[in-house]
N, C-alpha and C positions, 0 to 999 in steps of 0.2 A: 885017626883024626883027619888024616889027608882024602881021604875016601870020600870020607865027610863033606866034607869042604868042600870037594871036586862036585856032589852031588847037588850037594845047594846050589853051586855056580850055574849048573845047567839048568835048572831048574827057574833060575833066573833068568836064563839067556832065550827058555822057552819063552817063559811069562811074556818078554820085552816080544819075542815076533808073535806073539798073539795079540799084545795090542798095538803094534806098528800096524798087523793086517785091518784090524778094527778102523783103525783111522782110516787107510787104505780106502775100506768099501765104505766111510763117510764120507770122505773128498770126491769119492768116483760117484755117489748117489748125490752130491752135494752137487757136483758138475754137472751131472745129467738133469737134473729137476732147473737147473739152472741155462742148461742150454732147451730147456721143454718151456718155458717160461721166456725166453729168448724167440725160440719158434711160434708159439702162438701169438708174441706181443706183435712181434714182424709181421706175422700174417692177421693179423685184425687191425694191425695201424694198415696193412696196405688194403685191406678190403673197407677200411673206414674211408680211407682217403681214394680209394675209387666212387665210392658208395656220394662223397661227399662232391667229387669230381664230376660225377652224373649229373648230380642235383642242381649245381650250378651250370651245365651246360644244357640243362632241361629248361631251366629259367632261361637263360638267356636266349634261348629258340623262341620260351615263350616270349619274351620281348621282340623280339624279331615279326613273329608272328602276327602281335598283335601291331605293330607299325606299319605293315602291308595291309593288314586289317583296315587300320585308322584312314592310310592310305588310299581304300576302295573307298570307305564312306566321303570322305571329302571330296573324292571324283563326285560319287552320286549326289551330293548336293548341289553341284553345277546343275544338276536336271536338265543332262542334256539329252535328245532324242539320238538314241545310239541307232548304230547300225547292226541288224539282226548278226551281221558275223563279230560286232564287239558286245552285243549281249551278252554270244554264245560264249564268249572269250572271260567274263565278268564273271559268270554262272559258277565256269569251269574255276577260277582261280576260288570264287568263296566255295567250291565243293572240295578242293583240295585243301583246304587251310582248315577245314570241319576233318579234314581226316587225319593232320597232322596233329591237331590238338587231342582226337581221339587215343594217337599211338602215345604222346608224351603222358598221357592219364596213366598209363598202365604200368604199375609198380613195379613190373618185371622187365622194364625194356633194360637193354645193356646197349654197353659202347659202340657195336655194329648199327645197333638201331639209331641210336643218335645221330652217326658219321651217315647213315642215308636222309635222315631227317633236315640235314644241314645241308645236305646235298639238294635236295628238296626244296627246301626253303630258298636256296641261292637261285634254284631255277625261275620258281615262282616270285621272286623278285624282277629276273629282266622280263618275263608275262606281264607285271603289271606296271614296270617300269614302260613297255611299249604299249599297255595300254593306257596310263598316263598319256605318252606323247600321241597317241592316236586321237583321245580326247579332247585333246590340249587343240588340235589340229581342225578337230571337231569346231572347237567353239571359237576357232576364228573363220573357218570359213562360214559359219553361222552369223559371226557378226558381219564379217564382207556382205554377205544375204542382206543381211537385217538392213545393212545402213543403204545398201543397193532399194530395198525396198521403201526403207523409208523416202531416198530420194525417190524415187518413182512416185511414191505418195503424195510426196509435196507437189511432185511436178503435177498431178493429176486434181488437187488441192486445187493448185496456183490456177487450171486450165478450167476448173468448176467455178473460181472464182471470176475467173473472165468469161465465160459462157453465163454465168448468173448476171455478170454484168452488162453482158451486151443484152443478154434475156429482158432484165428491167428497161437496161435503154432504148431497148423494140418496144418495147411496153409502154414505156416511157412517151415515146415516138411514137406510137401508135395511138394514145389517149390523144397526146397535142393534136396529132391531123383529126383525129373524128372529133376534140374541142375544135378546133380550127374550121371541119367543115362539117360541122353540125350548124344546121337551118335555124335561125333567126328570123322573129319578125319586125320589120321596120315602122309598121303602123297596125294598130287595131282600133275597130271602134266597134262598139254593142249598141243594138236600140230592140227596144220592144216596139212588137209590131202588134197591131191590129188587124185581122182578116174578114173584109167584108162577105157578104152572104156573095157576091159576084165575084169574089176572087180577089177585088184588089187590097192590096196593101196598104196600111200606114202608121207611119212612126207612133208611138203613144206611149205619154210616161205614167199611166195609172195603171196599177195592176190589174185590177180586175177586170179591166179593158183586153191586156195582153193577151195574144193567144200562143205566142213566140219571141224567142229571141234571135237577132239577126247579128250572127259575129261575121266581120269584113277584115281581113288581113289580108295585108302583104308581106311577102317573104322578099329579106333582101336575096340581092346577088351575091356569089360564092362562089369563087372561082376553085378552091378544091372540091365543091359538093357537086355529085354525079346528079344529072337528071335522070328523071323517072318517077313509077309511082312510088308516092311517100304515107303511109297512115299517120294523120294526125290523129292523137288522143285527145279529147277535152275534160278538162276537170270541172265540176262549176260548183261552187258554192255560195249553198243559198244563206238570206238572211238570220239563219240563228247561227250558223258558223259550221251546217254540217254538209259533208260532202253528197252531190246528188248522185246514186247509185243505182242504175236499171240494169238488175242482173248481178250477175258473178261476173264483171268485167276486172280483168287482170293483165298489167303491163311493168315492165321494171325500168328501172331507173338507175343506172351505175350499181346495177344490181340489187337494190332494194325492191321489195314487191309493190308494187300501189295498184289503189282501184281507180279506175275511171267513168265518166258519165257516161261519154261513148264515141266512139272511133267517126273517120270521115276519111277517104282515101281521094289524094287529090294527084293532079300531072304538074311533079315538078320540073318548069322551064330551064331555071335562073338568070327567068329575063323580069325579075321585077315584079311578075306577074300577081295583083292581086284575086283572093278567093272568099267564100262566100261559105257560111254555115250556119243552120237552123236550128234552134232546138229550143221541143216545146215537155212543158213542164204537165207531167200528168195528170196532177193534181191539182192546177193553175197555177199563178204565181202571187206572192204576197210582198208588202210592203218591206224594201227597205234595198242592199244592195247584194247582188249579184257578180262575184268575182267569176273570172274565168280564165281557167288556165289550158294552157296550149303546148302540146310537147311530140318531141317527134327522133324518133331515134338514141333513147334514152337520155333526152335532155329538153331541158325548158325551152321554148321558144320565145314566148310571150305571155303577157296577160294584162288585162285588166278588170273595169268595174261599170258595171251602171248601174244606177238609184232608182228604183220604182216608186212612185207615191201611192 
């Protein structure tokens, strides 16, 4: 019975180390899948959190970026006229800023790329930081220009406006003297005359009688008016009210065109001196009156009238 017993016992003490080992190799698989589950959790939270680390420093480039960006355009709406070497300078910074956005595009870029991009970026900021203040520099000595110019303007304004004024006041001056010594006449008288077959003359107030009219004028004295010869122009109008015209006679008047009957050139004195003019009607002369006007250097002289019966 002892034998027995003895048998069992071992048999027992097997059993027990065969599942001591049992647990064994579950705790050691229990361990291992455990520290395998450990390793990959660590190495996918740290490639998350680079991955996620990237992304937020790609964004913030892009902000970056596009604030140097915003940057160039608010220079160029000053619409200043650059100077070919801050064109060249302007060009360069937007050809660089197109190729930083290019590299952040690219889903493969890693942390080296990024730490040059940033590097990059800081450059490209004092570039456009100095061309800011070259701009900036630009557009006041543009305005010093401008406001230099604009005085200049005024002063040449203010020098048009005095040359304009002394121009009128020559002008001015210059009408008063030639009103001033423009020739007047002191007296006129008209008569029709009769021409006998011998020549002589005499006065007659019936028309059909008339062969001529005899104008007699004196010009006063003038002491601004130059002597010499003078063309008087005579106008005459006949009794129905219309101007007598022989020819295309043409003379002005303060610059208006007029016709006239016909010229007569006499030797201005300005001693008083009276003169003498004829004129005979082609046609004869008919009833009623007879103005006559007298003018000389674009300006009236005289005039009057005689009545024909």
């Amino acid at each position: 019975m002892m034998i027995n017993s003895e048998v069992v016992s071992s048999k027992k003490e097997e059993e027990k180390k065969k599942d001591s080992s049992k647990i064994y190799f579950f705790i050691i698989a229990i361990a291992a899948l455990l520290a395998t589950n450990i390793y990959f959790y660590v190495k996918f939270k740290t490639n998350g959190e680079k991955v996620y680390t990237l992304t937020v420093e790609k964004e913030n480039l892009q902000v970056q970026i596009d604030r140097i960006e915003a940057e160039l355009d608010k220079i160029d709406v000053e619409n200043v006229q650059l100077t070919p070497e801050m064109s060249v300078q302007k060009d360069d910074s937007r050809a660089e800023i197109a190729e930083l956005r290019k590299k952040l595009e690219n889903k493969s870029i890693t942390a080296k790329d990024i730490d040059e991009a940033q590097h990059k970026i800081n450059q490209l900021k004092k570039q456009v930081d100095t061309y800011r203040v070259n701009v900036q520099r630009l557009i006041q000595e543009n305005q010093i220009l401008s406001k230099q110019n604009s005085n200049l303007n005024e002063s040449v304004v203010e020098k048009e406006k005095q040359i304009t004024s002394l121009v009128t006041s020559n002008s001015d001056l210059k009408e008063k003297v030639a009103t001033a010594s423009a020739l007047k006449v002191s007296s006129i008288s008209i008569n029709g005359l009769e021409v006998k077959k011998n020549g002589k003359e005499f006065v007659e107030e019936r028309a059909k009688k008339i062969d001529k009219l005899k104008i007699n004028f004196t010009i006063a004295d003038n002491p601004l008016a130059k002597s010499g010869e003078r063309d008087i122009y005579v106008r005459i109008i006949d009794p129905q009210g219309n101007l007598v015209v022989q020819g295309d006679n043409i003379f002005y008047v303060h610059g208006e065109k007029l016709q006239y009957t016909f010229k007569h050139n006499i030797l201005f004195t300005n001693k008083g001196e009276d003169y003498i003019v004829y004129w005979a009607a082609e046609e004869g002369f008919s009833k009623g009156a007879y103005t006559v006007l007298l003018y000389e250097d674009n300006a009236i002289m005289g005039r009057s009238t005689v009545v024909l019966r």
